[in-house]
N, CA and C of each residue as an Amber inpcrd file, in Angstrom:
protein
   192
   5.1670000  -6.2840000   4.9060000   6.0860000  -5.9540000   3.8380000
   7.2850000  -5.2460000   4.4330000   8.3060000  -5.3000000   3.4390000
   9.4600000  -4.4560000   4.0060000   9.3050000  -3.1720000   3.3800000
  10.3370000  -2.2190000   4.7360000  10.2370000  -0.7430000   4.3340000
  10.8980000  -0.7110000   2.6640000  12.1970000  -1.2580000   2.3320000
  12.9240000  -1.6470000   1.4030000  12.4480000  -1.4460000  -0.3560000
  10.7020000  -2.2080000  -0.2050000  10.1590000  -2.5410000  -0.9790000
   9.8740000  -1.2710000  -1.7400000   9.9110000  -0.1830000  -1.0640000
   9.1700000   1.1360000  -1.2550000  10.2550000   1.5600000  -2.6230000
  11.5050000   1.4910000  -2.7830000  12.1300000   2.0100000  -3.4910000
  11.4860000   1.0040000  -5.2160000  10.4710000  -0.2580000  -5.2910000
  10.4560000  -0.4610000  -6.2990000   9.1560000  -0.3560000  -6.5890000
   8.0040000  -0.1040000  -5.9040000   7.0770000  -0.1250000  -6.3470000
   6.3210000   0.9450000  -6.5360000   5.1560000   0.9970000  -7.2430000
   4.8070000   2.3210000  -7.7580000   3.6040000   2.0850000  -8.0490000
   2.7520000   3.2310000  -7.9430000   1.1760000   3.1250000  -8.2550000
   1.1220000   2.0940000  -9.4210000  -0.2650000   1.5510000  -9.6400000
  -0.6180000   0.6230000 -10.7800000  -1.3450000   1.2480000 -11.8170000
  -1.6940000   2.8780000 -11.1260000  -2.7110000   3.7110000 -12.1820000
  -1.8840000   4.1550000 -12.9650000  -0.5750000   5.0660000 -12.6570000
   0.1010000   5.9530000 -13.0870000   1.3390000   5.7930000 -12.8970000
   1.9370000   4.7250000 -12.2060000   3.2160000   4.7470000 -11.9200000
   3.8500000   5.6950000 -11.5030000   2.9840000   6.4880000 -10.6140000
   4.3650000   7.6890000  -9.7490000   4.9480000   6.7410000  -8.9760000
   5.2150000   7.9930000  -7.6430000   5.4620000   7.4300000  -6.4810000
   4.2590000   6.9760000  -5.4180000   4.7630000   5.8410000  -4.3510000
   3.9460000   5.7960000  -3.0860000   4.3300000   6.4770000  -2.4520000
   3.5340000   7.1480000  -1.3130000   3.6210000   7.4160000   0.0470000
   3.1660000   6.7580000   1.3170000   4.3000000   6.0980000   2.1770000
   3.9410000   4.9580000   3.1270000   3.4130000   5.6710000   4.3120000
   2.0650000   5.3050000   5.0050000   1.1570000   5.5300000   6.6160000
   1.7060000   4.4020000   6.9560000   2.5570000   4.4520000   8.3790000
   1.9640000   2.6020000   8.9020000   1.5120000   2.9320000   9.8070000
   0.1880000   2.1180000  10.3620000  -0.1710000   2.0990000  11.6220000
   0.2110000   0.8190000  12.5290000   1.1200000   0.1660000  11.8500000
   1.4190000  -1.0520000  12.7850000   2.6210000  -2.3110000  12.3980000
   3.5140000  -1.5600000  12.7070000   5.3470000  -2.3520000  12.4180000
   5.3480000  -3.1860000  13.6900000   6.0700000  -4.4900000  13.4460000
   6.7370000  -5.1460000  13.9420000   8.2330000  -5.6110000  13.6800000
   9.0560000  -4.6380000  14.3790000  10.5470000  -4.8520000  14.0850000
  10.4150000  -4.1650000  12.1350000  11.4790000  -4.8450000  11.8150000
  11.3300000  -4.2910000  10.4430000  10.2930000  -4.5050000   9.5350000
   9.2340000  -4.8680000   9.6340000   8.0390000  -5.7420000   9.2100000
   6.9290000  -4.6070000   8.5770000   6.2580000  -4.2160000   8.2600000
   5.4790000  -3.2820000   7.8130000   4.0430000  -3.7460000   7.9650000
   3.1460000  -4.4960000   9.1690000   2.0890000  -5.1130000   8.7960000
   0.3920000  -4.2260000   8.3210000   0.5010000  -3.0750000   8.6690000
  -0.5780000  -2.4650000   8.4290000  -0.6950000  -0.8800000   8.0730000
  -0.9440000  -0.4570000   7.1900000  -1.1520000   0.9040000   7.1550000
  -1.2530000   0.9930000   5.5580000  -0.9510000   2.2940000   4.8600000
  -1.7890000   2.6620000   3.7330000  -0.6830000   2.8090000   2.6300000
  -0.4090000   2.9710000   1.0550000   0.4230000   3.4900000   0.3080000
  -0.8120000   4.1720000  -0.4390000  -0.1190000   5.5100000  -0.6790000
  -0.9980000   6.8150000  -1.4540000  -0.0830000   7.4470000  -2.3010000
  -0.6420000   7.1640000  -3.7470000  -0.0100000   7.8500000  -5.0290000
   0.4260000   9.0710000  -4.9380000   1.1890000   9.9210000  -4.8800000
   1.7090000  11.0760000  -4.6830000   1.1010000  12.2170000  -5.8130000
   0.7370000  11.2680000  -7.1400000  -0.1160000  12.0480000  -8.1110000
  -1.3000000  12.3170000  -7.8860000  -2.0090000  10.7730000  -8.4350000
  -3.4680000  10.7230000  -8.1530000  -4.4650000  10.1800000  -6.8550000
  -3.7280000  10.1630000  -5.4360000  -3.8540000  10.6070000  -4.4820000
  -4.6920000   9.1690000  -4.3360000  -4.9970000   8.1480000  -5.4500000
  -5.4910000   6.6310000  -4.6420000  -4.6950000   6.2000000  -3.7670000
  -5.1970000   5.8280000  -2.3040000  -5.3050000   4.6070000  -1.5370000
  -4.8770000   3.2600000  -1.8300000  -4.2780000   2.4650000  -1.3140000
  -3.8770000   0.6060000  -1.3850000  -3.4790000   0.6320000   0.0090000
  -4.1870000  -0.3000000   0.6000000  -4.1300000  -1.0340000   2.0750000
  -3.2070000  -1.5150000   2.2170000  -2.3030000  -1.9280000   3.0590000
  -1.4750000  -2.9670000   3.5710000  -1.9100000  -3.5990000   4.6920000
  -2.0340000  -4.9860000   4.4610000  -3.2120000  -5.4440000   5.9520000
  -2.1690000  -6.9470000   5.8230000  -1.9100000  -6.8540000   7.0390000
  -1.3730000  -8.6160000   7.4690000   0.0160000  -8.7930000   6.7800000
   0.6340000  -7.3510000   6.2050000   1.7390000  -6.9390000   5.8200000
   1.9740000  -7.3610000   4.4470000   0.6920000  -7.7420000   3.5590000
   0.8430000  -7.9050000   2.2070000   0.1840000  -5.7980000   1.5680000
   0.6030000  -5.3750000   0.9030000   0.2230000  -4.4910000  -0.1720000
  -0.8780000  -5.1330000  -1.1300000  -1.9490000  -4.5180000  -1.1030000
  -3.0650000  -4.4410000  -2.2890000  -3.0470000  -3.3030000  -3.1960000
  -2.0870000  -3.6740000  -4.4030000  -2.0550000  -2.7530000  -5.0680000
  -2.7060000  -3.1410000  -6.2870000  -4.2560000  -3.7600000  -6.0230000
  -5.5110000  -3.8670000  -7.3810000  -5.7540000  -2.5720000  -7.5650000
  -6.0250000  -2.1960000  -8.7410000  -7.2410000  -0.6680000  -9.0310000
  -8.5120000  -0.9460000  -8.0830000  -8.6410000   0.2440000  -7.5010000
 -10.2240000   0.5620000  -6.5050000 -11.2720000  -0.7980000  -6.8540000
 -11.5890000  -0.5140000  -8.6980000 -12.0730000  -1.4320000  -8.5420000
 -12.5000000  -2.9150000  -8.8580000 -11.2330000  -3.3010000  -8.6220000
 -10.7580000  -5.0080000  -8.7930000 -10.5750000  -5.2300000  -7.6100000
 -10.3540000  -4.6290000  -6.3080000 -10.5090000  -4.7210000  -5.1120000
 -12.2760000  -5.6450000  -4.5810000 -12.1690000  -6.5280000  -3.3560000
 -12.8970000  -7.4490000  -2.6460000 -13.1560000  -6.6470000  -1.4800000
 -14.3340000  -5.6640000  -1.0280000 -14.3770000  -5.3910000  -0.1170000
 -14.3800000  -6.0990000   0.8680000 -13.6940000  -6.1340000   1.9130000
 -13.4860000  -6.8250000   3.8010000 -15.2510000  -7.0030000   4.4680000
 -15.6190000  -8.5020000   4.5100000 -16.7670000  -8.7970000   4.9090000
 -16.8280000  -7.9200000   6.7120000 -17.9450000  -7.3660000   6.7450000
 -18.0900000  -6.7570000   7.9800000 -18.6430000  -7.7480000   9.0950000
């Protein structure tokens, strides 16, 4: 995802704000790391540089 994106999106619980972790940019690219509600402090992954912003639990846990 792009850094960019951050100015429109917003939790799905509460609509605050995100707060972006990346653990892994390529050039302007955003491919891995976390967005965390600034309110209610849920978690959404960013993996392969898409955002999962389902509720906890409408989420597919990652086969181990």
């Amino acid at each position: 995802m792009k850094e960019d994106l951050m100015d429109i999106i917003c939790c799905p619980l509460d609509k605050h704000d995100l707060d972006l972790d990346v653990s892994e940019r390529d050039d302007e690219e955003i491919l891995a790391g976390t967005l965390t509600c600034t309110e209610c402090g849920e978690s959404f992954p960013i993996e392969d540089g898409i955002p999962n912003l389902l509720p906890p639990d409408m989420r597919e846990e990652a086969p181990s």
